[in-house]
C-alpha positions as CSV (number, residue, x, y, z in Angstrom):
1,X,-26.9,-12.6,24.3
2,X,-29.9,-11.8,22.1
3,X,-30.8,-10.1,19.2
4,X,-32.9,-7.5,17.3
5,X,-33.6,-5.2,14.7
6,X,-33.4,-1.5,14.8
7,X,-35.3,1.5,13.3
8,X,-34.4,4.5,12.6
9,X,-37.5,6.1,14.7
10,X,-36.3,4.0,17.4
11,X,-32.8,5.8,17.7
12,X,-34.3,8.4,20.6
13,X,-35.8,5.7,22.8
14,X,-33.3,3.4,22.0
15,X,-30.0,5.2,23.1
16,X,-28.5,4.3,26.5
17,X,-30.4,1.7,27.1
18,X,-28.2,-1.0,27.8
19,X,-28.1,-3.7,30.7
20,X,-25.2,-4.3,33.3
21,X,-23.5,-6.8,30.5
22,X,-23.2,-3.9,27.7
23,X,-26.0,-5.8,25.6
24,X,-28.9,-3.8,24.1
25,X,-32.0,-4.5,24.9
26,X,-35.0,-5.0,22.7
27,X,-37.2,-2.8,21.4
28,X,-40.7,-3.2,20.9
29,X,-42.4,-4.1,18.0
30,X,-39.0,-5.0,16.2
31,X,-39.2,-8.7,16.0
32,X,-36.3,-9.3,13.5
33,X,-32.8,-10.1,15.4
34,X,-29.7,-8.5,15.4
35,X,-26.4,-9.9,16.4
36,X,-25.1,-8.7,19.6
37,X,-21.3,-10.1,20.2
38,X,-18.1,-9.4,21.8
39,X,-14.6,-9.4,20.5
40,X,-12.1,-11.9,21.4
41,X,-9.4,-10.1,23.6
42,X,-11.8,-6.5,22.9
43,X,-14.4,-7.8,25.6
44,X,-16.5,-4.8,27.3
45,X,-16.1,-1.6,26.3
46,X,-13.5,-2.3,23.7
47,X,-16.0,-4.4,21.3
48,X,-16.7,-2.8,18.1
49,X,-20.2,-1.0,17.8
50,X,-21.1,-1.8,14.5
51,X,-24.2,-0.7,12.3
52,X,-25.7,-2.9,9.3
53,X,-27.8,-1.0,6.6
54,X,-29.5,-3.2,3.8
55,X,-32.3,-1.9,2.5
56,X,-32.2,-5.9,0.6
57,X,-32.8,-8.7,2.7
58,X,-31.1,-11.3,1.5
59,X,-28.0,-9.0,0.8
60,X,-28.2,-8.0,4.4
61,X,-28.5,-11.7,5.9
62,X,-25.2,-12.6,3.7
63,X,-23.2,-9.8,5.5
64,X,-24.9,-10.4,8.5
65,X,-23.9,-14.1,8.4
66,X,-20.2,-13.0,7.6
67,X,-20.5,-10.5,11.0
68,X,-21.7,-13.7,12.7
69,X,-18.8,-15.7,11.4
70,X,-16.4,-13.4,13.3
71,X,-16.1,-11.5,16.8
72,X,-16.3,-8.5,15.7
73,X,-18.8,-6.5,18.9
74,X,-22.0,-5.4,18.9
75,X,-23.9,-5.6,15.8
76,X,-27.5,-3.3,15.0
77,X,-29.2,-3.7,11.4
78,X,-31.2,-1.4,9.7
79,X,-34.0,-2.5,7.1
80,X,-33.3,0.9,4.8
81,X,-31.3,3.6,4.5
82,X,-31.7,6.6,6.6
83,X,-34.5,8.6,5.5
84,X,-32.6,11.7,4.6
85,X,-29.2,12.7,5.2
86,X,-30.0,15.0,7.9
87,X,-30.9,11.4,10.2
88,X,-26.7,10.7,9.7
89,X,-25.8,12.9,12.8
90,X,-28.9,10.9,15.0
91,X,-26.8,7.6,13.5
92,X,-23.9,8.5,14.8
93,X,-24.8,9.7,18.2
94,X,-24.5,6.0,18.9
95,X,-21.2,6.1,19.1
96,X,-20.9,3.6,15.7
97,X,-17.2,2.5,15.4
98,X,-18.2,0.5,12.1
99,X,-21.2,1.4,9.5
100,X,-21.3,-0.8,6.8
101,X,-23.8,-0.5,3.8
102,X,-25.3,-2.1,1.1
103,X,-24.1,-0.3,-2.3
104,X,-26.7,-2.0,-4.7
105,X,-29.6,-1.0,-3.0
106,X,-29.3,2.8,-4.5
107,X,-25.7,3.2,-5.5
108,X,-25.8,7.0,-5.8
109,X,-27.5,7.5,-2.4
110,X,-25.5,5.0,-0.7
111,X,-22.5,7.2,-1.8
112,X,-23.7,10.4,-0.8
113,X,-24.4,8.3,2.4
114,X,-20.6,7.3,2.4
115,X,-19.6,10.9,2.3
116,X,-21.8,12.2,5.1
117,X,-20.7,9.3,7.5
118,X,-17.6,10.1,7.0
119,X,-17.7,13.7,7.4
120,X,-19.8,13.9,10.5
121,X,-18.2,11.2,12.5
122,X,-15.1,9.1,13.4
123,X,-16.8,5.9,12.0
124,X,-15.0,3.7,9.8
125,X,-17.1,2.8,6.9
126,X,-17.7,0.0,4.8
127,X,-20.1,-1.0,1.5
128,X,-21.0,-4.2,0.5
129,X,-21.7,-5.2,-3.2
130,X,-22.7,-8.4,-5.3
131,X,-20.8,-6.8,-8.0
132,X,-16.9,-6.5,-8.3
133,X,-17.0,-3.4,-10.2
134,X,-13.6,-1.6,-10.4
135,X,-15.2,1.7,-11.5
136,X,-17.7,1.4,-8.1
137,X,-14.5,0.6,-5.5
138,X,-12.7,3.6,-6.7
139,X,-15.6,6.1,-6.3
140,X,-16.4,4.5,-3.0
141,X,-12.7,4.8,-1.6
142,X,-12.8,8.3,-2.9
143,X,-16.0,8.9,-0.9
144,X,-14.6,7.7,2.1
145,X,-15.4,3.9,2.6
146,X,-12.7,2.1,4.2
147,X,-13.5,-1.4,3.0
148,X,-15.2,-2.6,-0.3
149,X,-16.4,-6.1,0.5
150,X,-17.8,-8.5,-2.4
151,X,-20.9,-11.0,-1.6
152,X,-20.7,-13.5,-0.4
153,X,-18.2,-11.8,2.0
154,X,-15.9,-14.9,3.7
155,X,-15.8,-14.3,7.9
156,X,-12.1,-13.7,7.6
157,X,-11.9,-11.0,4.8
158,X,-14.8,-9.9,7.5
159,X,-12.8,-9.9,10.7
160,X,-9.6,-8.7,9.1
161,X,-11.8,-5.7,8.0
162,X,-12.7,-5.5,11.8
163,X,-9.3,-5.6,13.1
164,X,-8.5,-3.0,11.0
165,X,-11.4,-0.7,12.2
166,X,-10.6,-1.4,16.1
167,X,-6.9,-0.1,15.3
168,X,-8.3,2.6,13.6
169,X,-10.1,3.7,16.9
170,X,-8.2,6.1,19.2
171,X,-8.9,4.4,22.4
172,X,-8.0,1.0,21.3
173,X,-4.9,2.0,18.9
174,X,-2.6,-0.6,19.6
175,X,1.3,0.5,19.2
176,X,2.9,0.8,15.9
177,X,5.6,-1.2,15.0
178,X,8.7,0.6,13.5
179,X,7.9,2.1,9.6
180,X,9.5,0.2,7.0
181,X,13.2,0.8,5.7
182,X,11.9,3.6,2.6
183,X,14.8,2.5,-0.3
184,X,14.4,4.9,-3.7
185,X,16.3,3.9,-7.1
186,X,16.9,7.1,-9.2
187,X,19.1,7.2,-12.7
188,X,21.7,9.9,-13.3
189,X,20.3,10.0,-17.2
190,X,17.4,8.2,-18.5
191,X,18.1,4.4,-19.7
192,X,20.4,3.9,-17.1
193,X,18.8,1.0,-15.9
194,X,16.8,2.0,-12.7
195,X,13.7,0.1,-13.4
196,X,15.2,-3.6,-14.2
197,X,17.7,-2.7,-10.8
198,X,15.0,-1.9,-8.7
199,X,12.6,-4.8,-9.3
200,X,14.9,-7.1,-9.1
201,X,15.9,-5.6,-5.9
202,X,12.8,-5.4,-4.6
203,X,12.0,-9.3,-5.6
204,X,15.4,-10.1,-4.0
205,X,14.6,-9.0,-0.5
206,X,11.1,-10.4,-1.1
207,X,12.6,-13.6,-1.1
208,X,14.3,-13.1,2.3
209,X,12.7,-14.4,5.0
210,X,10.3,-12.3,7.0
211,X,11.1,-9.1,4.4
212,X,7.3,-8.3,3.3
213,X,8.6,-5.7,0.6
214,X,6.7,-3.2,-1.9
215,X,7.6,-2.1,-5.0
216,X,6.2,1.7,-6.0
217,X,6.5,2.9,-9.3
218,X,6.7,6.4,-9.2
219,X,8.6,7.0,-12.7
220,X,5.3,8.6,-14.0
221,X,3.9,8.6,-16.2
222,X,5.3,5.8,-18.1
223,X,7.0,3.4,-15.8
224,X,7.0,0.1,-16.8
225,X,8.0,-1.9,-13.3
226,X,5.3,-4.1,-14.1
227,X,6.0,-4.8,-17.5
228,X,9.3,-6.2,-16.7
229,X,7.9,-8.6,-13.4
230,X,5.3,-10.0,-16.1
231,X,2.1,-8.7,-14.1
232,X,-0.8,-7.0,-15.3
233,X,-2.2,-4.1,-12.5
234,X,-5.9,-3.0,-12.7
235,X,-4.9,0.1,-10.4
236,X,-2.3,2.5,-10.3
237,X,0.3,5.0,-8.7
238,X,-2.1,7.6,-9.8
239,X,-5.0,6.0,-8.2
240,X,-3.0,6.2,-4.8
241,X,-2.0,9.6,-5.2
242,X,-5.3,10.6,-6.5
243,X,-6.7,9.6,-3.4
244,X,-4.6,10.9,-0.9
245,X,-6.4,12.0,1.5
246,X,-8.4,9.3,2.0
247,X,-5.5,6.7,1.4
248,X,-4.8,4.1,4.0
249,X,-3.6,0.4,4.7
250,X,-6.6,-1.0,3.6
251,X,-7.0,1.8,1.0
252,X,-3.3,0.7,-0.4
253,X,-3.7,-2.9,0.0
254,X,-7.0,-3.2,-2.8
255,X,-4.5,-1.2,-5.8
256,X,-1.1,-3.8,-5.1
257,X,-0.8,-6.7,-7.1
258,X,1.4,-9.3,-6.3
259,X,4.0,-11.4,-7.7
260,X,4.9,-14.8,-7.9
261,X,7.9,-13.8,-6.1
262,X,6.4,-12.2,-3.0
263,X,6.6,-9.1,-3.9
264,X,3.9,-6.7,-3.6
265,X,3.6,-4.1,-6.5
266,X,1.9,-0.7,-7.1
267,X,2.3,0.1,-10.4
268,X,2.4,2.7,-12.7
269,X,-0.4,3.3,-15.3
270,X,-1.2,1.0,-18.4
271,X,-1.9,4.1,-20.3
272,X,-0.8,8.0,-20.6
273,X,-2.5,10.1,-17.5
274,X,-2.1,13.5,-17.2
275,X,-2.0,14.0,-13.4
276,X,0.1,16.8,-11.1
277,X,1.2,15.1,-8.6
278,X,2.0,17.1,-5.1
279,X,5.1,16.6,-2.7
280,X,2.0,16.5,0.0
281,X,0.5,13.2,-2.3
282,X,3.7,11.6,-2.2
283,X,4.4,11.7,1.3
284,X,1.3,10.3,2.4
285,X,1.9,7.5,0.3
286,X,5.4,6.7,1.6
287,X,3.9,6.9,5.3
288,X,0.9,4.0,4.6
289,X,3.1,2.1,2.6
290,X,6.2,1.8,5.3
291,X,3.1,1.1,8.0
292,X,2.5,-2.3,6.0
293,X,6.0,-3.2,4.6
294,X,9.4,-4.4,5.8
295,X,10.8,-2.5,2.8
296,X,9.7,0.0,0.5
297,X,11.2,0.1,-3.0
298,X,10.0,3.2,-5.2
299,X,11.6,3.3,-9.1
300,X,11.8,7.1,-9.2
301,X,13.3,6.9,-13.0
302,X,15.4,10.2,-13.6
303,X,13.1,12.4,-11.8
304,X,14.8,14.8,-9.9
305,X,11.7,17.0,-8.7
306,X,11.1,14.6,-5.9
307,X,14.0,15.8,-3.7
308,X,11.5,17.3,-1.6
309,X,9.8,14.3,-0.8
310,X,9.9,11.6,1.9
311,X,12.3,9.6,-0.8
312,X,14.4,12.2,0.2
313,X,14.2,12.9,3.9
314,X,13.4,9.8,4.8
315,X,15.1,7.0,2.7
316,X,17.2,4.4,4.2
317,X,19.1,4.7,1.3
318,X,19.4,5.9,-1.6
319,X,20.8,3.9,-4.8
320,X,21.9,6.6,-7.6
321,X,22.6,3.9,-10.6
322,X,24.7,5.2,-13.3
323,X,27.0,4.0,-15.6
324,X,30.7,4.8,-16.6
325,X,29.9,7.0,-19.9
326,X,30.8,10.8,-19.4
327,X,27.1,11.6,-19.9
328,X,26.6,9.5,-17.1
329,X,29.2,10.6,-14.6
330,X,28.7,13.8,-15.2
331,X,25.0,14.0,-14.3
332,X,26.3,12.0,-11.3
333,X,28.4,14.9,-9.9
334,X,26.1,17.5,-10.3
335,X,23.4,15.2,-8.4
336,X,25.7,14.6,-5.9
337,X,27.1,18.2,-5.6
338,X,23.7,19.2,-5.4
339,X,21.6,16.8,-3.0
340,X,24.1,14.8,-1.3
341,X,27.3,16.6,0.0
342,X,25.5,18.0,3.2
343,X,24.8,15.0,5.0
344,X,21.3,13.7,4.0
345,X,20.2,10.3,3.6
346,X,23.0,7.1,2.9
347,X,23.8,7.3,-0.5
348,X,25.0,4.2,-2.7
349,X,26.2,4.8,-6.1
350,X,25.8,2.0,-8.7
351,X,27.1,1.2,-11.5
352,X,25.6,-0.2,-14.0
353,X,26.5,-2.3,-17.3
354,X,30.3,-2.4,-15.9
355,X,32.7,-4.0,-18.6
356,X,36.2,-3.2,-17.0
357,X,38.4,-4.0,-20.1
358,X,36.0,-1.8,-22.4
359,X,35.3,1.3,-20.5
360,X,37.9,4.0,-21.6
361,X,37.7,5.6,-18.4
362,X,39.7,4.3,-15.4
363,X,38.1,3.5,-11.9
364,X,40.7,6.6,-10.6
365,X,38.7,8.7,-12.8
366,X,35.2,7.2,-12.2
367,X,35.9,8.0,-8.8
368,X,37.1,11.3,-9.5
369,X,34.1,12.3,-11.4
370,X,31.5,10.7,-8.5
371,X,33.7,12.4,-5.5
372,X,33.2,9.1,-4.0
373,X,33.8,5.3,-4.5
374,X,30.7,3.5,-6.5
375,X,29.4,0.8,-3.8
376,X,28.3,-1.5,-6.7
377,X,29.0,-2.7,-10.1
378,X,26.4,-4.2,-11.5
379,X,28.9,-6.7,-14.8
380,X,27.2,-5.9,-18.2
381,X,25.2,-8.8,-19.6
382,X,23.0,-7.5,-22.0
383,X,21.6,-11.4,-23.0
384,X,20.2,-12.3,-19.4
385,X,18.5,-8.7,-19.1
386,X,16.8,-9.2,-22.7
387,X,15.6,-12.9,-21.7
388,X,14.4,-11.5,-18.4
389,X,11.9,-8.9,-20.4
390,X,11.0,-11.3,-23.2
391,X,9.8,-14.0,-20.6
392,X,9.1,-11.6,-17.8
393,X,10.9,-13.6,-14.9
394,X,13.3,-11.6,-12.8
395,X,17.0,-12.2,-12.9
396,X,16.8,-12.2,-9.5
397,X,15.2,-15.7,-9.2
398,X,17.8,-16.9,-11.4
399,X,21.7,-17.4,-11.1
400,X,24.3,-15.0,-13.3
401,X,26.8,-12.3,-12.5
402,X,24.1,-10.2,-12.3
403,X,21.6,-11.5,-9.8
404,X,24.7,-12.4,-7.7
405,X,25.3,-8.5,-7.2
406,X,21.6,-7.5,-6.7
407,X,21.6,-10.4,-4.0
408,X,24.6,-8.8,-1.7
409,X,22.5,-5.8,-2.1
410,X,19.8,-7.2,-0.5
411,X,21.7,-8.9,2.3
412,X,23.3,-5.3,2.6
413,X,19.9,-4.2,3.6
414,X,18.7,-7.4,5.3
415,X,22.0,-7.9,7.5
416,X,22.8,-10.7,6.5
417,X,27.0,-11.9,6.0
418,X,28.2,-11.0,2.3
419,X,29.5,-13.6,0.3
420,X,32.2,-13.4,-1.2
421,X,31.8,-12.5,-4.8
422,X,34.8,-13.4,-7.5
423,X,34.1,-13.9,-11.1
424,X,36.3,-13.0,-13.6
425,X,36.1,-9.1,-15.7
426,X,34.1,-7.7,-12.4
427,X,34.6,-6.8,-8.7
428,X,32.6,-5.5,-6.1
429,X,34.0,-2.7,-4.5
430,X,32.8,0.2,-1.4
């Protein structure tokens, strides 16, 4: 196949003239090339239709070099950026299933650019940037680019950016695999211990073979899921909800961090933010995440004005940890009076820092109080949990009473066999 470039004046004569093979032909008096190829296993009318605008040459050639790199379709360049926005609709008349532009050229224009594409066409869009600039990604994402790629761009960040475009397409959608098992952690009172149960939960099935898990920090706005794993996040919850309606796989996938463990994390701000967040928000958050993931984890802290969320409706289950104070339990009755005793998603009850022979209130009237048997006691052992925040390593990756019973959890939700579990001053029960 051959190549060549493309000008904007040239859209009119240009369009619809293609031979038998779905190659474009040249035009005159454009000597430069432009790649024309066809996607393994997407031949014909399923390659990607791409568009290349660089106003800079040598950016251009880099990106160009990372299209070549990959078989990605049918590639046309542009030397500069359409002369005015009003040329976008022209563009797009060509049926462009990727437009990818160079951000340095004229960063504000190349946004505003961004924002057009995006609302006049289906097209996904992408920028391209010398410059890793956090502050540029997010204003691109919120503009509507779908991909923020970093020179010079490798062929197979390239070409996973391409997949992700042809399965964005309607024709060429291929079928989604079942969402992800959606598992919420949420204390009766505050300190109850939701936030070291759920990460080490979460890095537990991690672990498992195969179990591609996320951990969301929703306890806003001062959840600390990634202070206890030892990570440091650039991005945020907030960023994600921020950007909602915009927010997608590849969206998601550029504010996780992830941990030595395996465990992919979206954490919760570094700092106090102010931010409303909407049941709508939270939703569409829950949906792109269980796309991506095996399991999806989400520290919900003590909040209780999430009931009307996905966590809710749509949870696998449901882990209410408590512990056996009469603070405790009674909070637990009224959440479970209140949410769970008409059917509604599995509930597990946990208990947490369990000392049998110090409690003062029997397991008869535990059970009283919680209208149900607990399904887990999690022993008390206040000396691993304060290592485990001092050096940041998760008790899950270690061995002690307690990572044995956050471990049958996670077969619970794996399917794995249970072990049997017998130490000495605690049982698991339910």
């Amino acid at each position: 196949m051959h190549s060549i470039m493309t000008n904007y004046e040239d859209l009119d004569h240009s369009q619809g003239k293609s031979d038998a093979k779905g190659s474009v032909k040249a035009v005159t008096g454009n000597p430069s090339p432009y790649l024309v190829t066809e996607s393994a296993g997407t031949q014909g009318a399923d390659a990607l239709s791409i568009v290349l605008i660089g106003p800079d040459e040598q950016r251009r050639a880099a990106a160009s070099i990372a299209l070549a790199g990959c078989e990605g379709g049918e590639v046309r360049e542009f030397s500069s950026y359409p002369p005015s926005l009003g040329d976008v609709p022209r563009l797009l008349e060509q049926h462009s299933d990727v437009v990818i532009i160079d951000l340095d050229s004229n960063p504000e224009y190349a946004l505003e650019l961004v924002e057009c594409i995006g609302a006049n066409g289906a097209s996904t869009v992408m920028v391209y940037s010398a410059k890793a600039d956090p502050d540029q990604l997010v204003r691109c994402m919120r503009a509507g680019a779908r991909e923020f790629l970093t020179l010079p761009i490798d062929h197979n960040i390239m070409e996973e950016a391409l997949v992700r475009a042809a399965a964005r397409r309607p024709a060429s959608r291929i079928a989604k695999r079942p969402s992800g098992k959606l598992l919420a952690f949420m204390g009766a009172k505050g300190g109850a211990g939701v936030t070291t149960l759920a990460c080490n939960f979460a890095v537990a099935l991690a672990q498992k073979a195969g179990q591609n898990t996320l951990l969301i920090d929703l306890d806003l706005p001062l959840g600390d899921a990634a202070l206890n794993l030892g990570i440091v996040a650039e991005y945020s919850t907030i960023n994600a909800l921020q950007a909602s309606d915009r927010l997608d796989s590849s969206f998601l996938s550029k504010l996780l961090v992830k941990h030595s463990s395996g465990v992919s994390v979206l954490a919760a701000p570094g700092k106090f933010l102010a931010y409303q967040v909407t049941n709508e928000a939270i939703d569409k958050l829950i949906a792109v995440a269980r796309q991506d993931f095996e399991n999806v984890v989400v520290d919900v802290g003590s909040r209780q004005d999430l009931t009307g969320t996905a966590l809710f409706k749509d949870a696998y289950t449901i882990y209410l940890v408590t512990q056996a104070g009469i603070p405790e339990l009674r909070n637990s009755n009224r959440l479970i009076g209140q949410f769970f005793s008409s059917g509604g998603p599995k509930l597990e009850i946990v208990i947490n820092r369990y000392e049998p022979r110090s409690l003062g209130v029997s397991e008869e009237q535990i059970t009283k109080a919680l209208t149900r048997p607990a399904q887990w006691k999690v022993p008390n052992d206040y000396a691993s949990v304060r290592k485990m925040q001092v050096n940041a390593t998760p008790l899950a990756l270690t061995d002690s009473p307690i990572s044995r019973v956050i471990q049958q959890m996670a077969k619970s939700v794996t399917g794995e066999p249970a072990t049997q579990v017998k130490k000495k001053g605690f049982s698991l029960f339910g």
